[in-house]
C-alpha positions as CSV (number, residue, x, y, z in Angstrom):
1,X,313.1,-69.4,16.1
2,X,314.6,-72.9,14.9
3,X,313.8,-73.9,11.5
4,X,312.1,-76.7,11.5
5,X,313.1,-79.9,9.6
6,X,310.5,-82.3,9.8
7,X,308.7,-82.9,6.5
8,X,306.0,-81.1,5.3
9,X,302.8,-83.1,4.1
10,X,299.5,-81.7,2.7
11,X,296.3,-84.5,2.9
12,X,292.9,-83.4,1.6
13,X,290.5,-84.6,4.2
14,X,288.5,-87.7,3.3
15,X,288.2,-89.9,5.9
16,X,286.3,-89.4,9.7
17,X,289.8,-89.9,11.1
18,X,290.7,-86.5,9.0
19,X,287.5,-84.5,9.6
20,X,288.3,-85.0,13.5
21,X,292.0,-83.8,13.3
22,X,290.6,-80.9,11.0
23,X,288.3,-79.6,13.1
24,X,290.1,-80.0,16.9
25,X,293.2,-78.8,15.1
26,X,292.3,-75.0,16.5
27,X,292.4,-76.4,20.1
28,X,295.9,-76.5,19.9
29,X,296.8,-72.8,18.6
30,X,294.3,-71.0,21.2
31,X,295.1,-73.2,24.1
32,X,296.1,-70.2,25.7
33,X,294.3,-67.6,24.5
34,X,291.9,-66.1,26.8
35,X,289.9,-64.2,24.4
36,X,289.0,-67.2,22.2
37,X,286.0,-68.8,22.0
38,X,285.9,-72.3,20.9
39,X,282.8,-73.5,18.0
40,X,280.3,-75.8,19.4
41,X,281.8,-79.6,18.4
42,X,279.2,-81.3,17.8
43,X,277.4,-78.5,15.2
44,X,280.6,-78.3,13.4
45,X,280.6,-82.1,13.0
46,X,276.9,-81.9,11.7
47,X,277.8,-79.1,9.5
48,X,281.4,-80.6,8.0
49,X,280.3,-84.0,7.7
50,X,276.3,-84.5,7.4
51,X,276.3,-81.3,5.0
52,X,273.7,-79.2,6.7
53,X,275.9,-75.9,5.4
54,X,273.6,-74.7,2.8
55,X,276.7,-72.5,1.1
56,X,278.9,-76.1,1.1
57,X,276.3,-78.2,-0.2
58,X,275.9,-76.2,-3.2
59,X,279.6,-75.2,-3.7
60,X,282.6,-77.7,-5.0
61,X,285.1,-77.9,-2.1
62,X,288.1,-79.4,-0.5
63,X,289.1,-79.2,3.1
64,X,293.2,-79.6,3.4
65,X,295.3,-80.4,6.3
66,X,298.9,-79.5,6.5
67,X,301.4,-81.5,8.5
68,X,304.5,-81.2,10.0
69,X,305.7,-85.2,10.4
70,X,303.0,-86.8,11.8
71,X,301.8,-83.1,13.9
72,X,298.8,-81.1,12.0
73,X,299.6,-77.8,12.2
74,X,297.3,-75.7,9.8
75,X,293.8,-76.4,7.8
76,X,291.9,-74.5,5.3
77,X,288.5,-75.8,3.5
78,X,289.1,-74.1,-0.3
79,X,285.5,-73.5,-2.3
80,X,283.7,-71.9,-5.1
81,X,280.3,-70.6,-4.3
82,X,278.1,-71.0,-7.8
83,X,275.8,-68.0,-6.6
84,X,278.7,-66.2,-6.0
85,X,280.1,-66.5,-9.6
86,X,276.5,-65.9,-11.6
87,X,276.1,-63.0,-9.3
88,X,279.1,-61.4,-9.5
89,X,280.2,-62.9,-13.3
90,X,283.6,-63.2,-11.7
91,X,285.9,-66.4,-11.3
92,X,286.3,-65.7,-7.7
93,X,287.1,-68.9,-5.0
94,X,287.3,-68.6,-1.1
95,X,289.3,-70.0,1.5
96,X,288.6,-70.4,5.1
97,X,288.6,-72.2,8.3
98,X,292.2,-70.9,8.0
99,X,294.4,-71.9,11.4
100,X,298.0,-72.5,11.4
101,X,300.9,-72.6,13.7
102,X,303.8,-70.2,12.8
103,X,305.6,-72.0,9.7
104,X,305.3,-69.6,6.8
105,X,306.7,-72.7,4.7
106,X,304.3,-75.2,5.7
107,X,301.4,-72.6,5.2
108,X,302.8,-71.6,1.5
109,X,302.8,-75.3,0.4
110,X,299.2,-75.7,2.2
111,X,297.7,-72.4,0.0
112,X,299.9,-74.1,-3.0
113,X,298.2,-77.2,-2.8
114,X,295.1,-75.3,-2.8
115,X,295.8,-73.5,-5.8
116,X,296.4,-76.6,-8.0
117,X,293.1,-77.6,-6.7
118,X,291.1,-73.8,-7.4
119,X,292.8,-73.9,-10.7
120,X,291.2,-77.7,-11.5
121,X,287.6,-75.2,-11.1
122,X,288.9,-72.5,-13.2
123,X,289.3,-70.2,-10.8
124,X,291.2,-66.9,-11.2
125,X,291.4,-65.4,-7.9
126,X,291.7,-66.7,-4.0
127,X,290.4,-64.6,-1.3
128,X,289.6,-65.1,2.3
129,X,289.4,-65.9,4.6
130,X,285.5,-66.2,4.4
131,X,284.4,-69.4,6.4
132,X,281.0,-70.5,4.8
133,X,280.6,-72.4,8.0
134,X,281.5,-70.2,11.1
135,X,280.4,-67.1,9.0
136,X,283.3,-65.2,9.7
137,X,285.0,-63.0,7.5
138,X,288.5,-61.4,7.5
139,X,291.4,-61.6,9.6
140,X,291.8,-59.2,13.1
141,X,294.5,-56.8,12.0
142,X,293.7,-54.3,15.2
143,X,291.7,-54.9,18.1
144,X,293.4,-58.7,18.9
145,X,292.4,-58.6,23.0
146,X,288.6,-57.8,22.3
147,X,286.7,-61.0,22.4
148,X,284.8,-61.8,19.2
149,X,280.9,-61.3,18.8
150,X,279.0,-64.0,17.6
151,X,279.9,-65.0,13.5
152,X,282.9,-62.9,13.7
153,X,287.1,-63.9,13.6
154,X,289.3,-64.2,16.4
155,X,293.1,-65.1,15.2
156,X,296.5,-65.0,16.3
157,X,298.2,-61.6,15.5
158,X,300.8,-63.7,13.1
159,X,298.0,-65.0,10.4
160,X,298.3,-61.7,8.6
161,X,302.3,-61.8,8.1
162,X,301.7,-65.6,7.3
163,X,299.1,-65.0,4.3
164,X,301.1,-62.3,3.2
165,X,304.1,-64.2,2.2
166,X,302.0,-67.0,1.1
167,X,301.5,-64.0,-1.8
168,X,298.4,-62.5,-0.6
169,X,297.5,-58.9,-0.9
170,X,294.7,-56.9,0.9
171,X,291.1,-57.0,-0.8
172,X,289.2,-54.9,1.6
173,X,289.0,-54.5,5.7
174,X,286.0,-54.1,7.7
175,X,285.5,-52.4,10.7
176,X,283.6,-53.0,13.9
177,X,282.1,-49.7,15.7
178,X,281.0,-50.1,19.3
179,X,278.5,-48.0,21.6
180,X,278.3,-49.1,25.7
181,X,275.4,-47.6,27.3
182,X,276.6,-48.5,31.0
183,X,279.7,-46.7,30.4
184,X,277.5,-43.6,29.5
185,X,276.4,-43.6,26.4
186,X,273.7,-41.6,25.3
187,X,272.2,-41.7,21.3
188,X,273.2,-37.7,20.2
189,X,269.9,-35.4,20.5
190,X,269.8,-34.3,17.3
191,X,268.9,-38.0,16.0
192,X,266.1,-37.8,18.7
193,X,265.1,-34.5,17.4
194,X,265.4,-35.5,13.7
195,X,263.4,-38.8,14.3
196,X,261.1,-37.0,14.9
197,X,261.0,-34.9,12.0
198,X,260.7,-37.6,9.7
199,X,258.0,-39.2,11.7
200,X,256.1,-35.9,11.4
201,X,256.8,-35.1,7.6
202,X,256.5,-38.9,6.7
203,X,253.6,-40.3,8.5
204,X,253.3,-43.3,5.9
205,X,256.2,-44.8,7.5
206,X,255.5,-46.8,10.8
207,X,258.5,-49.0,12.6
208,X,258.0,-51.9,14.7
209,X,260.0,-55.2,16.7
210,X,260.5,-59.0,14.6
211,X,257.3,-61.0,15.4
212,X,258.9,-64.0,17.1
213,X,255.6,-66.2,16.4
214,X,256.1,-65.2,12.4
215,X,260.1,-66.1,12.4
216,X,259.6,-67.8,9.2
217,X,258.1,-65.0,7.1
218,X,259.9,-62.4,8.8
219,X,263.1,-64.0,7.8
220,X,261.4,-63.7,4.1
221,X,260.9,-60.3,4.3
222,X,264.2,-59.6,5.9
223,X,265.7,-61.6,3.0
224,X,264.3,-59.3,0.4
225,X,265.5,-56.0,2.0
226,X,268.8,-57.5,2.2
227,X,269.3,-58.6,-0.9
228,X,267.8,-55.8,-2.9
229,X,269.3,-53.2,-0.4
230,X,272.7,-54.3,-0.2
231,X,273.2,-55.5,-3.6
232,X,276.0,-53.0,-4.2
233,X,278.0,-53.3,-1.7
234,X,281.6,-55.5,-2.0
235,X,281.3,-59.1,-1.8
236,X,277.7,-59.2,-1.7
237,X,276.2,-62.5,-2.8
238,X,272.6,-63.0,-3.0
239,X,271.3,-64.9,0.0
240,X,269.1,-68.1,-1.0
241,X,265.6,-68.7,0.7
242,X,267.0,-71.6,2.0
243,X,270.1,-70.7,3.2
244,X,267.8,-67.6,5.2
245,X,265.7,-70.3,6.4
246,X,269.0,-72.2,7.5
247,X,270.0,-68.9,9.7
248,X,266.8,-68.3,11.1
249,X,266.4,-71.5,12.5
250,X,269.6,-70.6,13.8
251,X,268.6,-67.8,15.5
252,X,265.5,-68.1,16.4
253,X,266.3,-69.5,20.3
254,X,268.9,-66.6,20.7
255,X,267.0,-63.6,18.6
256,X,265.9,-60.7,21.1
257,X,262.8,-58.8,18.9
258,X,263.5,-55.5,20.4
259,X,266.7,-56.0,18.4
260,X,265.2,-56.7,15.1
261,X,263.3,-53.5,13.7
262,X,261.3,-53.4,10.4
263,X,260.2,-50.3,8.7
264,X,256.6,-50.3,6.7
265,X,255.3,-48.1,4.5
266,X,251.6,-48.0,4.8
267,X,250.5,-46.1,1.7
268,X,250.9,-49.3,-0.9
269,X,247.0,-50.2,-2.2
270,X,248.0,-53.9,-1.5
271,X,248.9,-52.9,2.5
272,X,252.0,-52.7,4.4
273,X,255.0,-53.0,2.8
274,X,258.5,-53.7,4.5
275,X,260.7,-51.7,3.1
276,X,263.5,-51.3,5.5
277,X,265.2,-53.4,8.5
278,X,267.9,-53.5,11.2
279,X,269.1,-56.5,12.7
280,X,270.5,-57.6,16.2
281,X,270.9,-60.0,18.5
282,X,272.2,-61.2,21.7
283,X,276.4,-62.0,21.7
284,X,275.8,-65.7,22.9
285,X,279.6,-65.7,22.9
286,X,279.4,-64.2,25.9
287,X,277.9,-67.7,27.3
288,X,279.7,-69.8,24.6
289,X,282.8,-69.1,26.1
290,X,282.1,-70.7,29.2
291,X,281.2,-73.8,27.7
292,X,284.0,-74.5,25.6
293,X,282.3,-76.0,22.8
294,X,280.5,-78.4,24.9
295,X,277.0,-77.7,24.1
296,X,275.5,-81.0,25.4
297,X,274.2,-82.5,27.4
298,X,273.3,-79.4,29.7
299,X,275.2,-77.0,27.5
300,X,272.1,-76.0,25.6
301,X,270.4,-75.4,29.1
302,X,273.1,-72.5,30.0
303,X,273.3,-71.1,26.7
304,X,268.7,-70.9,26.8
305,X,268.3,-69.4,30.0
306,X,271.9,-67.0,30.2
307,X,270.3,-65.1,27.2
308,X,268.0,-63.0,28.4
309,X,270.8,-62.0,31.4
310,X,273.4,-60.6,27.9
311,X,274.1,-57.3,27.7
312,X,276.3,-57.7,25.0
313,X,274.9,-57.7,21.4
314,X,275.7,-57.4,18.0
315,X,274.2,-54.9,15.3
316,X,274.6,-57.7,11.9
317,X,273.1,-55.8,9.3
318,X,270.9,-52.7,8.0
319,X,269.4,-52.2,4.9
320,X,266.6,-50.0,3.1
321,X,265.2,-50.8,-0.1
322,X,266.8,-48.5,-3.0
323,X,263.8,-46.6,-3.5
324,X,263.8,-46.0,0.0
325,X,267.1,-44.6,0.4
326,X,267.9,-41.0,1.3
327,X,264.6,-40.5,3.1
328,X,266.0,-40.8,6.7
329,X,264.7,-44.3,7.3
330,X,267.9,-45.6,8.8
331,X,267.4,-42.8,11.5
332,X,263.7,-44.3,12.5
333,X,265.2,-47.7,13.3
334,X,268.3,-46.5,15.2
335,X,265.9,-44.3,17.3
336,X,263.7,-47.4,17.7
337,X,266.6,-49.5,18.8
338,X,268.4,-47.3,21.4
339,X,264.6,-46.9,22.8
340,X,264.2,-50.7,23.1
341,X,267.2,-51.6,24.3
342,X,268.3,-48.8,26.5
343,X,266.4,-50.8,29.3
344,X,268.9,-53.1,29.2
345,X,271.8,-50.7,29.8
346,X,273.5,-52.9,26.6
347,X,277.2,-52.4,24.8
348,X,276.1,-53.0,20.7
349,X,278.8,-53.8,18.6
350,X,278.1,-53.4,14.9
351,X,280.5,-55.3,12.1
352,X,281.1,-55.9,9.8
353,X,281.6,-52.4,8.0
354,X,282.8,-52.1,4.7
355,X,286.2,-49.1,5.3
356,X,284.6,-47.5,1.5
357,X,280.9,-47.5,2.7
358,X,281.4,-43.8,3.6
359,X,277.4,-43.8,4.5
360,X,277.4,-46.0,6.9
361,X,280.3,-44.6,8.4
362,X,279.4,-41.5,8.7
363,X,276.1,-42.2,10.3
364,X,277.4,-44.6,13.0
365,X,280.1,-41.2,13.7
366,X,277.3,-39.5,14.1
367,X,275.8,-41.8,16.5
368,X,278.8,-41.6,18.7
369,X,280.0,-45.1,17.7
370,X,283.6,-45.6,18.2
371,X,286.0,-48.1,15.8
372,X,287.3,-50.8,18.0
373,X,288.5,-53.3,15.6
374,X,289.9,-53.8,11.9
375,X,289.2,-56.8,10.2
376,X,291.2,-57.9,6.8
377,X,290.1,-60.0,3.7
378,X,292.7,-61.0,1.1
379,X,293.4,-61.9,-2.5
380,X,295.6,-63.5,-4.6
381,X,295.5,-63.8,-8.4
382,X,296.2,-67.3,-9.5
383,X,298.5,-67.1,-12.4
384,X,298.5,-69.9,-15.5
385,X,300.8,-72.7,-15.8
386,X,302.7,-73.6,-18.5
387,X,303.6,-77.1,-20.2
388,X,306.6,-77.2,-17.8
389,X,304.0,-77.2,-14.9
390,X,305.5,-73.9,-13.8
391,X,303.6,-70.7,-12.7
392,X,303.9,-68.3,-15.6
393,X,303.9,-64.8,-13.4
């Protein structure tokens, strides 16, 4: 390859004229890629620039641009999440909305500018990509040619090599596991057989579907289990009422309630308690992809009525209340949810999980759930600067 000679400039985005290079800058590195699916335009505008993103509008950020001449060629928004560093008492910022054309120089002075600017908010650590807009975390280090599921990355096979040099180092990767009931799968017997078993020896515990007509406290409930359930787990931020209320507004029009299954225990003196939950949902990438990021004016139309023809779908999260743990809970609601949705002859792909969260792993083994792709987050630890202006290493 040619090294290129054209200068290298880095802009923080400030104007409208900015904003709409930044965000149709990714148009140019997938314009032939197949398996990409482009963001809907006009709810990345509102996001970006009317500051609907509940995780931006409380964090300190900077979207950058980096260009070659007068060409942009790679992006990144740099933030620090508030919640993230009460929580987790750790001087932690994130980058995403990473895209970038192959120039391993342009994209080390684009993370370098960012660093003066993470280092202005006393941060001691970069890691990313997490995109606190498209919700996507990690880079695709195996598994490039499988479309993305809905919130999840799709990236050139390069971006890892690109980071690396830039001086990042792995955090943590996160595997997606996949079942496809029209290519014969069946859920193993023994979970049938051990469902049952716990249903029998545990009676207090009932399982049922979301209550579409209830969204709004069912995302409250849902919000509790997560956080208390998940708590330990790497990378875990608490999830704000409204930032809940933000995705389930989001989801409501696509949710599917045979996907979402809560668990109750009915023995509390105050009535039933939720106490466990698994969430899915329709892939709407699957119709996204046809419409190129062109949502309106008859967009919307496609995306409402293809739903209920998807057979793809995503498993997004499961979690049990720690008290509640080790009683075979989880089994009840993946029981529940091949029942439910085995009418619909689906393939379920369930991501992100955590390569240490040897629990989960093991169960969705068990289930017959193959690994399909590898997703990668990264780190870097910002070093001081002396009086020279110099990175002290």
């Amino acid at each position: 390859m040619e090294k290129e000679t054209r200068p290298i400039r880095i802009e923080p985005v400030h104007t409208r004229r900015q904003l709409r290079a930044f965000l149709r800058m990714p148009n140019a590195i997938y314009r032939d890629d197949d398996v990409w699916v482009a963001p809907i335009a006009v709810l990345d505008w509102i996001e970006y620039r009317r500051g609907t993103n509940m995780v931006l509008a409380r964090s300190p950020h900077r979207l950058f641009l980096g260009l070659r001449g007068t060409e942009v060629r790679a992006r990144l928004i740099a933030y620090v999440d508030p919640r993230f560093v009460e929580f987790q008492k750790s001087r932690i910022g994130f980058f995403g909305a990473f895209e970038a054309a192959n120039d391993p120089e342009l994209v080390q002075q684009l993370f370098a500018e960012a660093a003066i600017w993470f280092r202005e908010q006393d941060v001691h650590t970069i890691q990313g990509p997490i995109d606190p807009v498209a919700e996507c975390w990690g880079f695709v280090i195996e598994g490039h040619r499988r479309p993305p599921v809905f919130m999840s990355p799709h990236n050139p096979v390069y971006y890892p090599g690109l980071v690396e040099a830039a001086g990042f180092r792995k955090a943590k990767d996160l595997i997606a596991y996949e079942i496809d009931m029209e290519r014969g799968y069946e859920i193993p017997a023994r979970f049938g057989a051990f469902s049952g078993t716990v249903a029998e020896r545990r009676p207090q515990y009932s399982v049922r579907s979301l209550r579409p007509r209830e969204i709004e406290s069912e995302a409250a409930i849902i919000l509790d289990i997560l956080n208390r359930g998940v708590a330990e787990n790497w990378g875990f931020v608490p999830v704000g009422e409204d930032e809940m209320q933000a995705i389930a507004g989001r989801l409501k029009y696509i949710i599917d309630p045979d996907a979402v299954v809560i668990v109750e225990d009915n023995t509390l003196p105050e009535g039933a308690r939720a106490v466990g939950c698994a969430i899915g949902f329709p892939d709407i990438n699957v119709i996204l992809k046809k419409l190129n990021g062109h949502i309106l004016p008859f967009g919307i139309f496609r995306l409402l009525f293809g739903i209920r023809h998807i057979r793809d779908y995503r498993l997004w999260g499961l979690a049990v209340l720690p008290a509640y743990q080790g009683l075979g809970l989880d089994v009840l609601m993946y029981t529940r949810l091949n029942e439910a949705l085995r009418p619909k002859n689906i393939r379920m792909e369930a991501n992100y999980v955590l390569e240490d969260n040897f629990k989960i792993i093991n169960a969705l083994q068990k289930l017959g759930m193959e690994p399909i792709k590898r997703y990668r987050v990264y780190k870097k630890t910002l070093h001081p600067i002396d009086t020279t202006g110099e990175s002290v290493v």
